[in-house]
C-alpha angles and dihedrals in degrees: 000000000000125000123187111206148158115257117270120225096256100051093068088115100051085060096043095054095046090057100053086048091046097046092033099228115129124219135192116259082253089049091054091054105044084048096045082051091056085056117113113209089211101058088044125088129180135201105215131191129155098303092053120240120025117154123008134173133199110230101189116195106241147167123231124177110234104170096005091296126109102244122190104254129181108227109204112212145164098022114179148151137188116264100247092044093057122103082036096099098242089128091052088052084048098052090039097053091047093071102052081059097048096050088042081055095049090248092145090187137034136203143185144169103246123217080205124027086201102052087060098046086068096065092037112275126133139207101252109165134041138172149208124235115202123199113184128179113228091255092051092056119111132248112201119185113274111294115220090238135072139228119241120185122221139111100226116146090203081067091031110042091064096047087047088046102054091043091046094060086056102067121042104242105042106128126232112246129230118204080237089053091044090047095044118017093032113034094021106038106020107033078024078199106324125139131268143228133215127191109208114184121219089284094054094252118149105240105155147013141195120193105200145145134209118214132156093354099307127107107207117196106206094173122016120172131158131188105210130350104280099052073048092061096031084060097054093042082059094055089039092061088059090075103108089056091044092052120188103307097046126102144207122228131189110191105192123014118157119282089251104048104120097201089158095061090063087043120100088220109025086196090111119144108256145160144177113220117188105243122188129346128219136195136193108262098186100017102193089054095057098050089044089056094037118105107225115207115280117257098022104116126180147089122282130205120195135184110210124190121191125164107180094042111039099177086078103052110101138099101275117211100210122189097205090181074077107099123191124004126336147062112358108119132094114192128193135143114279107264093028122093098015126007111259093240085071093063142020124287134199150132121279094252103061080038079062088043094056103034095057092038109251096123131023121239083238095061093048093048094046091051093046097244094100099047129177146078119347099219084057087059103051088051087051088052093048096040095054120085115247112246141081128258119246139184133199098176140081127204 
């Protein structure tokens, strides 16, 4: 018989040691410790048979901005089974479990990074961030003309939380940083001690930053994020000006810029090496409630219906009557089973996780209708383009 539970205090190494095996890193007897002790039984939660605990997941209480607002998300993590318990759906009655917690906790939306885009499809959610890794020889660098500002170099997150911040509340997705998460999951994990760089403008505002190292003639750009063009340019200039340690043979990376930076437009030659690697995927976890909190665009009035499928959650199945002239949070939403209060051919039907897709901005209505996965009446449709807000999703963080 299964049991799904939250981890007991004494069972902090169990988990501990089914992670190490899962995610195939080894620690001393004292790592394993110090890490077991940093634990949270409620964040843990186990799968147990017989042979006691077989699958278990983390689901860390986060904030995310979708539409410039902090929103509660679940953020599933560490998710891991021993090998002769897998196949056996112990992960499914975990995620699904999940789900019922987090809308029991008001997180109205979840995310994850897959080890398999695939595998979490299948219980709704959705790929919802990507990013572009740039590599760039030392010849290949740009040299914009002098900035007004000036680079000061500091790690300070006095100087660094409020740049983030504004950028964050950009771009759905961002999460919203604890100190805790800047100390630990930023400067210690991430930069893991490397420098940092900060962009001032003429007036001595903060408006970029780059965290970064230099070893063995390479510049690696862990975080890079600029407010406006020029902290942009003031920022390659900076790296630019690291040529003479990087020599001929030596090499810049980027390893996450937004999906729309368009670094290679500014470039002499725009033959850069580059690549745009999925990241993490989301899904609506109490659908109404979403919509009821989303900020259509201004101006696009209309009602929306909407045909909503959701297995693994079935709270949020249902034909959905949305008023999309309602702007911020509050009232908007309209719920009643599919079929019910309007056929589906009058609106727009889908599963919850292309609902996710095109609610944070990934995908456009117009690519899911076009490839069949997003059905319904055109002129549904039209009213769905014109209501979502235009930009890509974006996400800095791992968890």
């Amino acid at each position: 018989m299964r049991q799904i539970r939250q981890m007991q205090e004494d069972e902090r190494e169990e988990y501990s040691r089914l992670s190490s095996f899962a995610f195939q890193y080894t620690l001393t007897p004292e790592e394993r410790a110090k890490r077991a002790a940093t634990l949270m039984p409620s964040e843990n939660w186990g799968c147990y048979g017989e042979d006691g605990l077989e699958a278990k997941l983390m689901l860390l209480p986060m904030e995310i901005y979708v539409g410039g607002r902090p929103l509660a998300m679940g953020g599933i993590a560490a998710v891991a089974t021993w090998p002769e318990k897998r196949r056996g759906g112990r992960v499914a009655d975990l995620l699904t479990h999940s789900l019922r917690v987090m809308k029991e906790q008001g997180q109205t939306i979840s995310m994850l990074h897959p080890f398999k885009f695939e595998f979490y499809r299948r219980f709704g959610w959705e790929a919802n961030t990507e990013y572009k890794k740039y590599e760039l020889a030392p010849h290949q660098l740009p040299r914009f003309p002098a900035a007004s500002g000036r680079i000061k170099r500091t790690v300070d997150l006095e100087v660094l939380a409020p740049v983030y911040e504004a950028y964050a509340t950009r771009h759905n997705g961002m999460m919203v940083r604890t100190r805790k998460w800047w100390v630990e999951g930023v400067l210690a994990r991430k930069n893991q001690g490397g420098l940092g760089a900060v962009y001032c403008d003429r007036d001595g505002r903060a408006t970029g930053y780059m965290l970064y190292k230099v070893a063995d003639s390479i510049l690696t750009i862990q975080e890079w994020v600029a407010l406006d063009g020029e902290a942009y340019r003031g920022l390659w200039n900076f790296v630019a000006d690291h040529d003479s340690m990087l020599g001929s043979q030596g090499k810049v990376v980027l390893k996450m810029a937004h999906p729309a930076d368009r670094l290679a437009s500014l470039l002499k030659d725009p033959r850069i090496s580059h690549e745009t690697v999925p990241y993490s995927m989301a899904r609506l976890v109490d659908a109404e409630a979403f919509l009821n909190g989303y900020a259509f665009r201004p101006g696009a009035a209309g009602e929306l219906k909407l045909h909503i499928r959701d297995e693994q959650a079935p709270w949020n199945e249902g034909s959905y009557t949305v008023r999309t002239e309602e702007q911020g949070p509050g009232p908007k939403v309209r719920r009643g089973p599919i079929g019910g209060e309007s056929a589906e051919g009058e609106g727009l039907s889908c599963g919850i996780g292309i609902l996710t897709s095109m609610l944070l901005g990934y995908e456009r209505p117009s690519f899911w209708y076009e490839h069949g996965l997003l059905t319904g009446d055109p002129s549904q449709l039209e009213l769905l383009e014109a209501a979502l807000p235009d930009g890509q999703p974006f996400l800095l963080d791992f968890f």
